[in-house]
C-alpha positions as a Markdown table, in Angstrom:
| # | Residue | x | y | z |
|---|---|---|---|---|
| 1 | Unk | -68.3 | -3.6 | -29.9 |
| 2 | Unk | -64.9 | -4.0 | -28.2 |
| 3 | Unk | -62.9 | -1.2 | -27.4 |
| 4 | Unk | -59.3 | -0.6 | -27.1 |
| 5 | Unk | -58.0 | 0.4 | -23.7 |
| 6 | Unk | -56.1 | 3.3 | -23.6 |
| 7 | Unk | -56.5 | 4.3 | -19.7 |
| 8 | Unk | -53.3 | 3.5 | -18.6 |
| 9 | Unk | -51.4 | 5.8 | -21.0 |
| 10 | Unk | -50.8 | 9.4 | -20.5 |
| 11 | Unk | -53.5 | 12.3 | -21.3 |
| 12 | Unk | -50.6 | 13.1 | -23.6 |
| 13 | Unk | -50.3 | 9.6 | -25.5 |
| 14 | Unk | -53.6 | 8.9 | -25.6 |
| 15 | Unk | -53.7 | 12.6 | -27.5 |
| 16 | Unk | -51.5 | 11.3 | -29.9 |
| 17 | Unk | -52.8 | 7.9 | -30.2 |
| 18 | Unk | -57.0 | 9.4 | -30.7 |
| 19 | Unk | -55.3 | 11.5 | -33.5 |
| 20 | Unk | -53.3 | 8.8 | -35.3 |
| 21 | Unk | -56.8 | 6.8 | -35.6 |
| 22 | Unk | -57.9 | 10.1 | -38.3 |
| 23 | Unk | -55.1 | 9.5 | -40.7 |
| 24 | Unk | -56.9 | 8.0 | -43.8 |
| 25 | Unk | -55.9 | 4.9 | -45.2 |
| 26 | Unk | -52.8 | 5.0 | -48.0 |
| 27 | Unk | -52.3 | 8.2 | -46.4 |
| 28 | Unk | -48.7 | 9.4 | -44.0 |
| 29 | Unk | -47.6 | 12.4 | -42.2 |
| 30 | Unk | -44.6 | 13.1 | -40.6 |
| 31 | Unk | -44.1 | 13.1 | -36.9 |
| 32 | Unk | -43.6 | 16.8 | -36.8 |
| 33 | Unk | -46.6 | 17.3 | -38.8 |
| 34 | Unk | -48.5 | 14.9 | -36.1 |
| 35 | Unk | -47.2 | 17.2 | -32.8 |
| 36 | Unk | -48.1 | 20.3 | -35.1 |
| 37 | Unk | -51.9 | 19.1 | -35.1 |
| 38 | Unk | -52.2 | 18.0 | -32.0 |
| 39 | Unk | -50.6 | 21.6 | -30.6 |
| 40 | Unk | -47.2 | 20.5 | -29.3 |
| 41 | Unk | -44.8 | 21.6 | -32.5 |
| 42 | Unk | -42.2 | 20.7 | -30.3 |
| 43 | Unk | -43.1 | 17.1 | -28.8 |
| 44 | Unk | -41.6 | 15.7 | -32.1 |
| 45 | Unk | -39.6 | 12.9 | -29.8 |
| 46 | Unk | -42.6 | 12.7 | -27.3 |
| 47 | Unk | -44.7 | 12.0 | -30.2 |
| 48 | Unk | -42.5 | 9.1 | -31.3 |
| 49 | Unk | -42.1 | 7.8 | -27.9 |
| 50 | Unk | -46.3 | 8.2 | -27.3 |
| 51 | Unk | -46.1 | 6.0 | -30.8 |
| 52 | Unk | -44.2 | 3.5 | -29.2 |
| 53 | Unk | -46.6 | 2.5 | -26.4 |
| 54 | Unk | -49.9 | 1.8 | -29.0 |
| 55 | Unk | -51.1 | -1.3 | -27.1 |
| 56 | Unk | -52.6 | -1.7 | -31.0 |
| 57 | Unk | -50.4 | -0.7 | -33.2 |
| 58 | Unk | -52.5 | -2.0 | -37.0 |
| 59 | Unk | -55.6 | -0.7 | -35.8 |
| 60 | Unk | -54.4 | 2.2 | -34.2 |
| 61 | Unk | -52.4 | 2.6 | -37.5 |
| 62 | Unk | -49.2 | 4.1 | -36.2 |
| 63 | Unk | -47.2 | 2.7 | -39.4 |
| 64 | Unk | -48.8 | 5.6 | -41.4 |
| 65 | Unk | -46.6 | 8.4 | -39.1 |
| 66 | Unk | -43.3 | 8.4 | -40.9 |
| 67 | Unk | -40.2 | 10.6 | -40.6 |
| 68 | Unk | -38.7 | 13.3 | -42.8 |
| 69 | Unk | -36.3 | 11.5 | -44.4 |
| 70 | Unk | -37.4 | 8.3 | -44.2 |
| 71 | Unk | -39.8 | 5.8 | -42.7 |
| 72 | Unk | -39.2 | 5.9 | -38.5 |
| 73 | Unk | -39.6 | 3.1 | -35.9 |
| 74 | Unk | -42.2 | 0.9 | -35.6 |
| 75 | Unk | -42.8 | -1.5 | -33.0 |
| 76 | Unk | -42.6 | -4.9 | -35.2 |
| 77 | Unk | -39.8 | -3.4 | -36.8 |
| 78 | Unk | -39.5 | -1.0 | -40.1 |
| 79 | Unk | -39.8 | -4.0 | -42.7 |
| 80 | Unk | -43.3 | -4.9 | -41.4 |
| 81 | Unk | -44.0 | -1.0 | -41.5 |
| 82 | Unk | -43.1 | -0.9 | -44.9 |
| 83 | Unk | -45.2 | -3.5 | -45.5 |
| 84 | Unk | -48.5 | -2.5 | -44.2 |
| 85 | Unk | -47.9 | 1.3 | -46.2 |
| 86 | Unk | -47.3 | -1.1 | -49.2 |
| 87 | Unk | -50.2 | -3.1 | -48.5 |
| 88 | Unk | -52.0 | 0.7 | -48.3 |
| 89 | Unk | -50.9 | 2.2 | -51.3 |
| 90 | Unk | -50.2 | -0.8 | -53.6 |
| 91 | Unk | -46.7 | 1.1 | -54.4 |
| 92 | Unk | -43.2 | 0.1 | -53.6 |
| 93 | Unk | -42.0 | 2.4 | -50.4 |
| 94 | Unk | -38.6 | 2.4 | -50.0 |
| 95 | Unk | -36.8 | 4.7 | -47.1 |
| 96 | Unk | -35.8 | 7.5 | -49.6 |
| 97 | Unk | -39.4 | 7.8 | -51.0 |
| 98 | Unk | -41.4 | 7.8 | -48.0 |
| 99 | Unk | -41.0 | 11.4 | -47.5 |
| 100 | Unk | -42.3 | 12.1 | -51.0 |
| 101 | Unk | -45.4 | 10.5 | -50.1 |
| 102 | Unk | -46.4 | 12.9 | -47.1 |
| 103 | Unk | -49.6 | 13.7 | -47.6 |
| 104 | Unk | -51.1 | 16.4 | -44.8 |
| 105 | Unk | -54.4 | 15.7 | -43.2 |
């Protein structure tokens, strides 16, 4: 089986990245909730920015970490991310609802 390389990213994103890969399908969390698990309550941006650098961003599913009042970035833009967590949770998702859907690990 093929693997995805995450060597040349940071012990940090590679943190971030290993626990984005245990979010269930249909499922989010918020990006605070994400640097609360992984210990760093207060990497909120870093955690975004670690986000940014997924070399695989659909099967490292980093569309499911969303903001608090609304969806966040994504690298393909926030249309496709809405998208996917459509395609997920067979519901419309629209920026204002997103945060209603948080669902914690």
């Amino acid at each position: 089986m093929n693997r995805i390389c995450l060597q040349h990213l940071t012990p940090f994103q590679r943190l971030v990245l290993r626990e984005v890969m245990k979010i269930p399908y249909g499922k989010t969390i918020t990006y605070s909730q994400l640097a609360r698990q992984i210990g760093h309550p207060g990497a909120v941006r870093a955690v975004g920015n670690a986000l940014a650098k997924n070399p695989a961003p659909v099967i490292i599913p980093c569309h499911r970490v969303v903001a608090k009042n609304g969806l966040g970035g994504f690298s393909y833009g926030v249309d496709v991310k809405k998208q996917l967590l459509e395609l997920e949770s067979n519901q419309i998702v629209t920026d204002s609802s997103a945060s209603a859907r948080h669902q914690p690990l």
